[in-house]
C-alpha positions in Angstrom: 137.5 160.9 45.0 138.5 162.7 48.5 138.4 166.1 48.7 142.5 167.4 49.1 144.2 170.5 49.0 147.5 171.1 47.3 150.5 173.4 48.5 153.0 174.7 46.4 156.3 177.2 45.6 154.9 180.4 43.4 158.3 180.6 41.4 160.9 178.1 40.6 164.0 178.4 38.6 165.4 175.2 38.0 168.3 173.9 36.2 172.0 174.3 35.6 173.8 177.3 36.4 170.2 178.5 38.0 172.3 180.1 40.7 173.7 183.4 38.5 169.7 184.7 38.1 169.5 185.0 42.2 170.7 189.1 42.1 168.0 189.7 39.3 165.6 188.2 41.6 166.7 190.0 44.8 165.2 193.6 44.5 161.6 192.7 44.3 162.2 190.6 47.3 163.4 192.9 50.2 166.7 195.7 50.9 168.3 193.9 53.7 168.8 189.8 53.7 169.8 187.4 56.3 171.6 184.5 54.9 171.5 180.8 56.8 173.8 178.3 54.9 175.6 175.7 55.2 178.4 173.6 53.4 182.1 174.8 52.6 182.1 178.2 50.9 178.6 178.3 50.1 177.9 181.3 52.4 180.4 183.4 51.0 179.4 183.2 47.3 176.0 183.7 47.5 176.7 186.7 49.9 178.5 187.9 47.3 175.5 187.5 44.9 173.4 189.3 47.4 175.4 192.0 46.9 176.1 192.4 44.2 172.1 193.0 43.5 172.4 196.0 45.8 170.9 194.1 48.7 172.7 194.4 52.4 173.0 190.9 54.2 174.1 189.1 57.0 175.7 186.1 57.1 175.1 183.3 59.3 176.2 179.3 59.0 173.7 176.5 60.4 175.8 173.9 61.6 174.0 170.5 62.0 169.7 170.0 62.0 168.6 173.2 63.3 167.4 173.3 67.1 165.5 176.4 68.8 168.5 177.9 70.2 169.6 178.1 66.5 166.9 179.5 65.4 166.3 182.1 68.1 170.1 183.1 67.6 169.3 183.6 63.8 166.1 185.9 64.8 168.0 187.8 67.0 170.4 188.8 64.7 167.9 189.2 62.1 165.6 191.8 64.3 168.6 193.7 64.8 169.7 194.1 61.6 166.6 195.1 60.1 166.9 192.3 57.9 163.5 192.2 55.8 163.9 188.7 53.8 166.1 185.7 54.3 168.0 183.4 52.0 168.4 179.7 53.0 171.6 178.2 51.1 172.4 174.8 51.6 170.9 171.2 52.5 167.4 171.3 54.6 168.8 171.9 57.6 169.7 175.4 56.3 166.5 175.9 54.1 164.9 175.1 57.2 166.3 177.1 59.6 165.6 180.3 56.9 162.3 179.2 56.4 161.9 179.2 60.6 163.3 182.7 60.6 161.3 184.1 58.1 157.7 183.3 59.7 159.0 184.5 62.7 160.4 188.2 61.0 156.6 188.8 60.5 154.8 186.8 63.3 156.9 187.9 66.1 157.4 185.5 69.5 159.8 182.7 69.6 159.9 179.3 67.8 158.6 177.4 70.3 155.4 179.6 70.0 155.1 177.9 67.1 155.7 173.9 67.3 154.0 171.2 66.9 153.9 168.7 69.7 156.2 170.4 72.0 155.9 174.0 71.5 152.4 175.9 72.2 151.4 175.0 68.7 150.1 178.9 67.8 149.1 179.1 63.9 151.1 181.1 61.4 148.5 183.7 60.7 150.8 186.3 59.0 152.6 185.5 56.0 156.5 185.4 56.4 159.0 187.3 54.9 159.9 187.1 51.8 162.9 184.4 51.6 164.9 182.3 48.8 165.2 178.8 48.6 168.4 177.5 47.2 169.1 173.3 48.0 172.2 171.7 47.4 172.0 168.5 48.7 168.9 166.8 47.0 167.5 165.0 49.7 164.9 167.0 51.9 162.8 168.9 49.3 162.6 171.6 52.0 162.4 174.1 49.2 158.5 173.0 48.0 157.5 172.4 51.9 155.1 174.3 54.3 157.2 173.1 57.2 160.5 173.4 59.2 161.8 171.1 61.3 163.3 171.8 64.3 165.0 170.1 67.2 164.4 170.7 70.4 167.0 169.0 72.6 165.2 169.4 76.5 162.2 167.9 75.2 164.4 164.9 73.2 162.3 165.5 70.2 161.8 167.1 66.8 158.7 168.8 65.6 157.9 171.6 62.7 156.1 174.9 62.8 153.8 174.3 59.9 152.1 176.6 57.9 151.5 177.3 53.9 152.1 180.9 54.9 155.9 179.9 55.2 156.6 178.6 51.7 159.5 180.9 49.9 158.6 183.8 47.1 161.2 181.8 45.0 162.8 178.2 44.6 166.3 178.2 42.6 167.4 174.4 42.5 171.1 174.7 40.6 172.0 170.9 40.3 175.6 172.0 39.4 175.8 173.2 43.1 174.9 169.6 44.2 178.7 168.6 42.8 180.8 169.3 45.4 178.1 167.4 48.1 180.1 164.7 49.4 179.2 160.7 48.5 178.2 159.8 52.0 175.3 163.2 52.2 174.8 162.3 48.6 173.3 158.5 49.8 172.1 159.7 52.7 170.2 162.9 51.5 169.1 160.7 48.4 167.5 158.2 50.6 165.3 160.8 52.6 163.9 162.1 48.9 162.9 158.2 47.7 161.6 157.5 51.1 159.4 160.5 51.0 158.3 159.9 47.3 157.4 156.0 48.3 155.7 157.1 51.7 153.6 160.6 50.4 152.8 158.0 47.5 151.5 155.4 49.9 150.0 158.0 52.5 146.7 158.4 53.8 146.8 162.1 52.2 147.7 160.9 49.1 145.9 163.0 46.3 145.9 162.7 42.4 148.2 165.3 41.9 151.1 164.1 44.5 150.4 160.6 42.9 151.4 161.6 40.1 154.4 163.5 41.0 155.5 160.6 43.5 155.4 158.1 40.8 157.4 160.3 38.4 160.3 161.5 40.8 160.9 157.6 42.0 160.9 157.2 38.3 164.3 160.0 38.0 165.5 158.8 41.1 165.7 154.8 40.9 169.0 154.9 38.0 170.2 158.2 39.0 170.9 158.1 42.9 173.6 155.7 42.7 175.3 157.5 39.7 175.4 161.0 42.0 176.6 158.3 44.4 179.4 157.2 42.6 180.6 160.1 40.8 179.2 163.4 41.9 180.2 165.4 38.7 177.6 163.3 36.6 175.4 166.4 36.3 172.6 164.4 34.8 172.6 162.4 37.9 172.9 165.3 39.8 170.1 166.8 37.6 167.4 164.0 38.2 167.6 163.7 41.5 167.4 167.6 41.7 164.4 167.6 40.7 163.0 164.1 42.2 164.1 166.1 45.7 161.7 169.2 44.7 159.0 166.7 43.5 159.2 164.8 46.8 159.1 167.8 49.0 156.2 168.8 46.8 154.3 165.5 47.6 154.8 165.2 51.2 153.5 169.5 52.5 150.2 167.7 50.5 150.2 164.2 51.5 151.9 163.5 54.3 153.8 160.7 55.3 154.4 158.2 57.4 156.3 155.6 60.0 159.8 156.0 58.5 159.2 160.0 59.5 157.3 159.2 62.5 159.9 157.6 64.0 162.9 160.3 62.4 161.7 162.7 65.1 162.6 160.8 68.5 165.6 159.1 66.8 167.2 162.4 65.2 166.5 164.5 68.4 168.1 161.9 70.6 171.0 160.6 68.4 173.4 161.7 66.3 172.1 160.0 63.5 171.8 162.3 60.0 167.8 162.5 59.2 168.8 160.7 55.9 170.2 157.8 57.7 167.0 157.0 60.2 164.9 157.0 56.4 167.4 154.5 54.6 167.8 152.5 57.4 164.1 152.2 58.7 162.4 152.1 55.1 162.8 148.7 53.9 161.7 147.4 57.1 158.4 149.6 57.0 157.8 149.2 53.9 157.5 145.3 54.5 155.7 145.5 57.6 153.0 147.7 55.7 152.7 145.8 53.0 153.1 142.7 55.2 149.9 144.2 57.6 148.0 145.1 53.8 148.0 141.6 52.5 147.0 140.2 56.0 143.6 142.8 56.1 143.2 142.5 52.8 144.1 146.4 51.6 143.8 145.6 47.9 144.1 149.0 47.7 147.5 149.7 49.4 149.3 146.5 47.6 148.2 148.0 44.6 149.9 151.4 45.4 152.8 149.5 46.5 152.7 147.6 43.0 152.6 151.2 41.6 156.0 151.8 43.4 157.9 148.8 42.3 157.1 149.7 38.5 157.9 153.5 38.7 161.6 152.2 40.4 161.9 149.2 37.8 162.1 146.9 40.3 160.3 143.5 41.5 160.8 144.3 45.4 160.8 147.6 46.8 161.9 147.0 50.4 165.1 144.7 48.7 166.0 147.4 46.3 165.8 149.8 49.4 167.5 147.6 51.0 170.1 147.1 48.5 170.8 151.0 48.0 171.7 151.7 51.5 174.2 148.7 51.5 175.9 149.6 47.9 176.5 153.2 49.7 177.8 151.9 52.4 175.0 153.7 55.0 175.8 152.8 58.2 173.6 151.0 60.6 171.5 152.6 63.5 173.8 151.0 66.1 176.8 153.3 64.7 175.4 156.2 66.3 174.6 154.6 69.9 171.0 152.9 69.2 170.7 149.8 71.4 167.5 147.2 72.1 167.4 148.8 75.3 166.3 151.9 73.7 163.0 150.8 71.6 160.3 150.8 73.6 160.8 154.6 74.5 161.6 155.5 70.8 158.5 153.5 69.7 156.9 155.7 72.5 157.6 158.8 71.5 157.5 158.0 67.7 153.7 157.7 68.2 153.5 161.4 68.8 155.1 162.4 65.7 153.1 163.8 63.4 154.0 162.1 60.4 153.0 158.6 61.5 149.0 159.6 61.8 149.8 159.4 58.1 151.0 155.7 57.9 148.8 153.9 55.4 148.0 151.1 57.7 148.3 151.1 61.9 151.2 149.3 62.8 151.0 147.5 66.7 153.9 148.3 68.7 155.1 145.0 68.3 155.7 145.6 64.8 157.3 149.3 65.0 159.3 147.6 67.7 160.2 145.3 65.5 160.9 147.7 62.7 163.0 149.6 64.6 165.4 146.5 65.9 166.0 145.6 62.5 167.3 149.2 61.6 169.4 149.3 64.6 171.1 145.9 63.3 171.4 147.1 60.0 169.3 144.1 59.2 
């Protein structure tokens, strides 16, 4: 067995109605709050939660994935109201932006001290604030990660500052606050969480505890994403794929994970293509072209783990049942938001710098991510 290490969230409070505990939780955590949220009236109410704990706060809405200007305006306005913790309400591009903000309350600089890639890479070496994650949208898991993700638009590229130092004091996942998501960020976010449980499953970092945590969220996920789909006050939908979302954010900070993340970072920094659009697109096409390049070497190993998904999701093909999903939900195709032939090489390019793709269980040429990535732009 390879040595791993695992990563995880000291407190979660999960399940419905999970959201009314946040004031009892607020006074060990600091006396002045910054909140980043996002979504229709989401802001407001937990502001008003905030408060009512005795805790100060500012408000402040994250519109779209975060980028370092957004961050760097949420800092400012942090420093100068004294704000000592932060509260990210919302999908991951909220949780993310809180997260940002909270390593940089206690580590000083800007963000771009801190990236990967395309900042100057300097380590987290102070923990950050304290900060609360509350997710509404099911999809990224950014509550359970050691990572934000953020865009930087002069460099055409996303990376993360990474660091176990960032994960929050506390995880409250309400799946009654996932009702009001609407159908299309329901499929879309849903696909991001069952492409990071099949890739941290399949990963080169793949340890026995994110195995089994993989295997189990694709298992919650499989019947329940296309009931949230379909009607988004099924709370037992909403419920399972809660918590498949946590688990997969849980399996990837340990794992890893792979092409279909690899090649989110060009495509999301340069289009405007939703993260969880570039996973459901690109995954059924990197799943076959990894189990495709396995069979061909002879990877026992890796068709096995493959196997190992098809039988947690119920299902004889994983790449068709993929596949399949992102059609019934009516995901649109790469070429909606502007992808073209003419852009492949340079994505393939750049995708090769992303971190997640060292992670890919097998080296794919760049024929084949070329190929990949052609498919998803047809909607193949």
């Amino acid at each position: 067995m390879n040595a791993f290490e695992s990563f995880g969230v000291g407190r979660v409070l999960f399940g419905r109605g999970a959201i009314a505990k946040l004031p009892d939780l607020l006074p060990a955590v600091g006396r002045r709050a910054i909140v980043i949220y996002n979504g229709e009236g989401l802001g407001g109410r937990v502001a008003a939660l905030v408060e009512s704990a005795g805790v100060a706060c500012v408000v402040r809405r994250q519109r779209g994935e975060p980028t370092v200007a957004d961050v760097d305006a949420h800092v400012a306005e942090a420093r100068e109201a004294e704000c000592d913790c932060a509260i990210g309400a919302g999908g991951g591009s909220a949780v993310d932006a809180a997260k940002a903000v909270a390593g940089l309350l206690t580590n000083g600089g800007a963000v771009t001290d801190y990236m990967e890639v395309v900042g100057r890479g300097q380590k987290i070496t102070r923990p950050a604030a304290p900060w609360v994650a509350i997710p509404t949208t099911a999809g990224t898991g950014a509550e359970a990660t050691r990572n934000a993700v953020i865009g930087l638009p002069e460099k055409r590229f996303k990376a993360s500052v990474r660091s176990e130092l960032l994960l929050p004091r506390v995880a409250v996942i309400d799946p009654e606050l996932g009702v009001s998501v609407p159908p299309a960020v329901t499929a879309a976010s849903g696909m991001d969480a069952v492409c990071q449980l099949i890739e941290s499953y399949t990963s080169t970092g793949a340890n026995p505890i994110t195995d089994a945590l993989a295997l189990r969220g694709l298992a919650l996920a499989t019947p329940a994403l296309s009931r949230a789909y379909a009607d988004g006050r099924d709370l037992d939908a909403r419920e399972a794929m809660a918590l498949a979302a946590y688990l997969s954010g849980v399996t990837l900070t340990s794992a890893g994970l792979g092409a279909v993340h690899g090649f989110a970072a060009p495509l999301g920094a340069n289009f405007p293509v939703p993260h969880g659009v570039v996973c459901a697109a690109l995954l059924p096409h990197v799943v076959a072209a990894n189990v495709a390049a396995a069979q061909a070497q002879d990877m026992e190993g890796l068709v096995k783990r493959y196997d190992d998904v098809a039988r947690a999701m119920n299902v004889p093909d994983v790449a068709a049942r993929c596949a399949e999903w992102a059609r019934g939900m009516s995901i649109p195709a790469l070429k909606d938001f502007g992808l073209t032939d003419a852009h492949v090489a340079e994505m393939v390019a750049l995708a090769r710098k992303a971190s997640s793709m060292k992670f890919n269980p097998v080296v794919l040429s760049d024929e084949t991510l070329a190929t990949v990535l052609e498919r998803a732009i047809r909607g193949d």
